[in-house]
Backbone bond lengths (Angstrom), bond angles and torsions (degrees), N, CA, C in turn:
res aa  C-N    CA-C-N  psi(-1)  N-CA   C-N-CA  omega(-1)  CA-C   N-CA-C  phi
1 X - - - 1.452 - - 1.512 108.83 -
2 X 1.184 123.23 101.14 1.146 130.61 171.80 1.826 130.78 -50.39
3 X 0.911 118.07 87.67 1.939 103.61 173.17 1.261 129.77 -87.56
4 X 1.281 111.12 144.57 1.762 115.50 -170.28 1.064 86.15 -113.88
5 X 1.974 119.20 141.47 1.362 105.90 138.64 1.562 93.50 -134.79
6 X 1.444 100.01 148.59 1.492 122.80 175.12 1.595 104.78 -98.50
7 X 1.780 121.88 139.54 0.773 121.72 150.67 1.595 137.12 -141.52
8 X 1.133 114.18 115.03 1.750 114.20 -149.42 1.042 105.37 -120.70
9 X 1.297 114.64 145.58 2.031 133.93 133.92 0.930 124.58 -63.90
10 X 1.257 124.45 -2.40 1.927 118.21 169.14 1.295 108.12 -86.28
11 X 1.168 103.99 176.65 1.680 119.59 -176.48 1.297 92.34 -75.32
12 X 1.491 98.79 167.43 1.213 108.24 168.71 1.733 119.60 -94.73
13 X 1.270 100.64 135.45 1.664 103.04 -151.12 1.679 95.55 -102.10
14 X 0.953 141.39 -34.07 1.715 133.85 -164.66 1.563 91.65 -178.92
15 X 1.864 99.60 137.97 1.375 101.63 169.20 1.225 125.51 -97.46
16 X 1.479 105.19 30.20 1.548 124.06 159.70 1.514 121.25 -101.54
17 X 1.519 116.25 15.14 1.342 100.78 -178.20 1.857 112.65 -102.60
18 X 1.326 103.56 19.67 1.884 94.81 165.70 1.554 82.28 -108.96
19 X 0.954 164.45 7.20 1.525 144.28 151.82 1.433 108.12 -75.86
20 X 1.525 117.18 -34.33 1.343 121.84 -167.56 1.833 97.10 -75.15
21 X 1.263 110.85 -26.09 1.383 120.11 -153.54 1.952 97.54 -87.32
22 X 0.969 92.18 -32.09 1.757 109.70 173.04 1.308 119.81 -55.30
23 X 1.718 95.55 -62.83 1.882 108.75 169.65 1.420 92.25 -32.95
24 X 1.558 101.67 -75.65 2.006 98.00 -138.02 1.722 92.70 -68.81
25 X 1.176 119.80 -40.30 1.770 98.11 169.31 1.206 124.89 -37.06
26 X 1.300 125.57 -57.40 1.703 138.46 172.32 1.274 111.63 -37.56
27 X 1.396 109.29 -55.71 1.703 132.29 -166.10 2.001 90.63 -69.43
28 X 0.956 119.20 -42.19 1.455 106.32 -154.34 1.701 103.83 -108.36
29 X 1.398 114.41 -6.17 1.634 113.52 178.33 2.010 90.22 -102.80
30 X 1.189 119.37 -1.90 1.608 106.26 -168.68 1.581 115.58 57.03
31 X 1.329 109.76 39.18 1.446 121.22 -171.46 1.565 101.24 -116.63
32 X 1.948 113.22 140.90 1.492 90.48 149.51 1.202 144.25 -85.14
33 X 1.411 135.31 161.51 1.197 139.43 140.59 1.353 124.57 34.49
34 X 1.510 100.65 -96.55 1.399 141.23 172.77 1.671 98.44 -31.88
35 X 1.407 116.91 -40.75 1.874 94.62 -150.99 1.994 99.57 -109.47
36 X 1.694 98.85 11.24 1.527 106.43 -177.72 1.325 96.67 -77.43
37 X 1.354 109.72 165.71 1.530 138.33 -177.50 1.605 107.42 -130.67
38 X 1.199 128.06 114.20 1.525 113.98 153.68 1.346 136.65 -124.64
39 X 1.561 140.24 138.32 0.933 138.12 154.85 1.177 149.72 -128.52
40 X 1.726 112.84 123.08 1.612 112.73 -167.07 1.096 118.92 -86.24
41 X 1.460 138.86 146.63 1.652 108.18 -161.48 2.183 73.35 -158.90
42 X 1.373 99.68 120.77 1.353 101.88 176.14 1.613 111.42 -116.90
43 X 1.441 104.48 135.05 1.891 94.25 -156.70 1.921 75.13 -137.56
44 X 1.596 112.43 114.76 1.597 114.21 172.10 2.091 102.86 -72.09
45 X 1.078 120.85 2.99 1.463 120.44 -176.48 1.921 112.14 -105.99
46 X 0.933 79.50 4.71 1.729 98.30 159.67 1.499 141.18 -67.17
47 X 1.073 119.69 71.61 1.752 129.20 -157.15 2.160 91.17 -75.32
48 X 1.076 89.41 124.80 2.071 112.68 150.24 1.205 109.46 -118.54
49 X 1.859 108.60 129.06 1.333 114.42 148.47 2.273 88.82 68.38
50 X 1.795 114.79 40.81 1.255 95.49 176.07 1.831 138.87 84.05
51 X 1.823 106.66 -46.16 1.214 113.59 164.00 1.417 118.26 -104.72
52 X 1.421 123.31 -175.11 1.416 127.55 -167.82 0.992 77.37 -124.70
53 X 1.603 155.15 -14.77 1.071 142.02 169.98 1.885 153.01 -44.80
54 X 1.632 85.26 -54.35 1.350 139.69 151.15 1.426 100.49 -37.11
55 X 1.048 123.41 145.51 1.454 149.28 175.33 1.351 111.08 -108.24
56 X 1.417 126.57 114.83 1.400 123.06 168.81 1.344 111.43 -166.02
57 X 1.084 113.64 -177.95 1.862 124.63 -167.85 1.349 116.13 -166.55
58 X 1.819 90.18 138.32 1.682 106.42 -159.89 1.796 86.19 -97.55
59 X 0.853 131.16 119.54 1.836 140.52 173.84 1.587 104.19 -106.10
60 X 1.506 108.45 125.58 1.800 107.31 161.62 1.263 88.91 -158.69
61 X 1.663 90.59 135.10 1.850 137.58 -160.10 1.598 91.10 -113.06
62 X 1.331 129.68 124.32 1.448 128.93 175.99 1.680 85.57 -126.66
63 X 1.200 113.78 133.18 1.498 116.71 -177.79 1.918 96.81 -171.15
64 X 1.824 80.90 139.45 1.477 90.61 177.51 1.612 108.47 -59.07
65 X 1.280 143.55 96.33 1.539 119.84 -174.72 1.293 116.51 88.10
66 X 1.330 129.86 137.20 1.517 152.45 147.49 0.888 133.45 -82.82
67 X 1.022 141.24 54.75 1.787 135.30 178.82 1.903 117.99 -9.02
68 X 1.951 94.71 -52.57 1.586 91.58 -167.43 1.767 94.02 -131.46
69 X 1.564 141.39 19.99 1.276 130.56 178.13 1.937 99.77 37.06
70 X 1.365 105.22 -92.34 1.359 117.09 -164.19 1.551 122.78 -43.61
71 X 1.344 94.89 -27.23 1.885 96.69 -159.91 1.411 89.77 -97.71
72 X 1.486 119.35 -25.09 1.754 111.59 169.94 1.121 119.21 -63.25
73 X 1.245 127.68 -33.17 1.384 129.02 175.28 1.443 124.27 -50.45
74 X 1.625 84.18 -66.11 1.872 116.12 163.31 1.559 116.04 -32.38
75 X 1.082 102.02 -52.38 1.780 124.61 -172.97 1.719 95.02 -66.74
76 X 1.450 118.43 -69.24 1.659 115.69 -156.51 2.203 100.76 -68.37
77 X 1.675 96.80 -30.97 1.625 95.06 167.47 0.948 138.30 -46.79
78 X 1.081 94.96 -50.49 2.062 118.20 170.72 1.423 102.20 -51.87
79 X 1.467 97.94 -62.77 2.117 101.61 -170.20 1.240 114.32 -50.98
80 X 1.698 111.21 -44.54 1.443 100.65 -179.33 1.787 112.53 -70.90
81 X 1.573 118.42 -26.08 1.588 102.08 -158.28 2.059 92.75 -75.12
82 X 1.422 120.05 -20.18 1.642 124.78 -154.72 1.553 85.30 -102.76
83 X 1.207 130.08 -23.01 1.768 108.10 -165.99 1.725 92.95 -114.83
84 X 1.301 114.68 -21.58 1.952 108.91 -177.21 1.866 116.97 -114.36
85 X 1.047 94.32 2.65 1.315 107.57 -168.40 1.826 123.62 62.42
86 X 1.236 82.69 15.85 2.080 95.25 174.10 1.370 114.52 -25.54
87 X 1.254 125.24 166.22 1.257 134.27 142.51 1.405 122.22 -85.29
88 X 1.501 126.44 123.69 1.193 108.44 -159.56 1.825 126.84 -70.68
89 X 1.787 101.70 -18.48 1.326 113.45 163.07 1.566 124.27 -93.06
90 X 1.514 99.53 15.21 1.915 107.54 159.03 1.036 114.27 -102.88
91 X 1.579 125.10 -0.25 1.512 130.66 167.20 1.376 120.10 -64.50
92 X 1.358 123.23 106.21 1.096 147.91 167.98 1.983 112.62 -85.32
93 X 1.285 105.87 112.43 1.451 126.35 160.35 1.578 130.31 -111.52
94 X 1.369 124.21 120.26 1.722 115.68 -172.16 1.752 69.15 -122.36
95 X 1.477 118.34 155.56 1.490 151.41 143.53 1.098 125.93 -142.18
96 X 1.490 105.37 129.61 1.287 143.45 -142.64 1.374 111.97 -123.13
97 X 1.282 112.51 95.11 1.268 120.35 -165.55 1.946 102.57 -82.20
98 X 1.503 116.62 132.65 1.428 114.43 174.91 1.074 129.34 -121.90
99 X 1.711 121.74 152.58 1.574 112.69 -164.57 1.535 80.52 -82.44
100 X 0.998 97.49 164.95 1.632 124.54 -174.42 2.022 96.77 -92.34
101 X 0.948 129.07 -8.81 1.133 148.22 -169.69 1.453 117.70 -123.07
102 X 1.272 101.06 14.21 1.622 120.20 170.51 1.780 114.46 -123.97
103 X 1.547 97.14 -21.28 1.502 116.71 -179.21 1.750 128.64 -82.63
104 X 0.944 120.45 144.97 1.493 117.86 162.13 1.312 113.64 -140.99
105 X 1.449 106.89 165.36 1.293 115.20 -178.85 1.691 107.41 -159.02
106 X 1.649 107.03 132.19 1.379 91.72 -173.27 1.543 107.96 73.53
107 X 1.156 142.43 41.62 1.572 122.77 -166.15 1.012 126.22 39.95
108 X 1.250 144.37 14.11 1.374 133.55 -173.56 1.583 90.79 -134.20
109 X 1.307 100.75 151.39 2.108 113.77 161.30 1.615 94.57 -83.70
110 X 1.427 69.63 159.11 1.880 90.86 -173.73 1.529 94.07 -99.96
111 X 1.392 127.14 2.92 1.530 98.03 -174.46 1.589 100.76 -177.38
């Protein structure tokens, strides 16, 4: 079960963008739907690069496995600089690789 959490200094732009943020997670881990997690969490006391001014975003992906490391990054960068107005070098990514045996879903462990 994959979790997103977003965390930004921009405004908040549409209260469709953790569904939007889900798609391209789904689309880019080869995961479904159903077992994503998301969260947008907008905090204006958030300094990038020093100012509170600055536009940027702290992103961490916890997912059993990566298919592509690189192109996930690539993928959630893009979303944040086109859907939050980020800076693309205030984009912050941590991934978090998980035992499958640390996870549940539905009440049950996956492993």
């Amino acid at each position: 079960m994959p979790f997103l959490t977003i965390k930004t200094n921009a405004s908040r732009q549409s209260d469709k963008l953790a569904e939007k943020a889900a798609q391209i997670l789904s689309q880019v881990l080869e995961k479904p739907l159903k077992v994503i997690a998301v969260s947008v969490e907008y905090n204006r006391n958030m300094a990038f690069d020093g100012s509170e001014s600055k536009i940027g975003m702290w992103i961490e992906v916890a997912s059993i496995g990566f298919k592509d490391k690189a192109k996930t990054v690539k993928v959630l960068t893009d979303f944040a600089v086109e859907n939050f107005g980020a800076e693309k070098d205030l984009v912050c990514v941590r991934l978090e690789n998980l035992n499958k045996t640390d996870v549940a879903h539905g009440g049950c462990l996956l492993g």
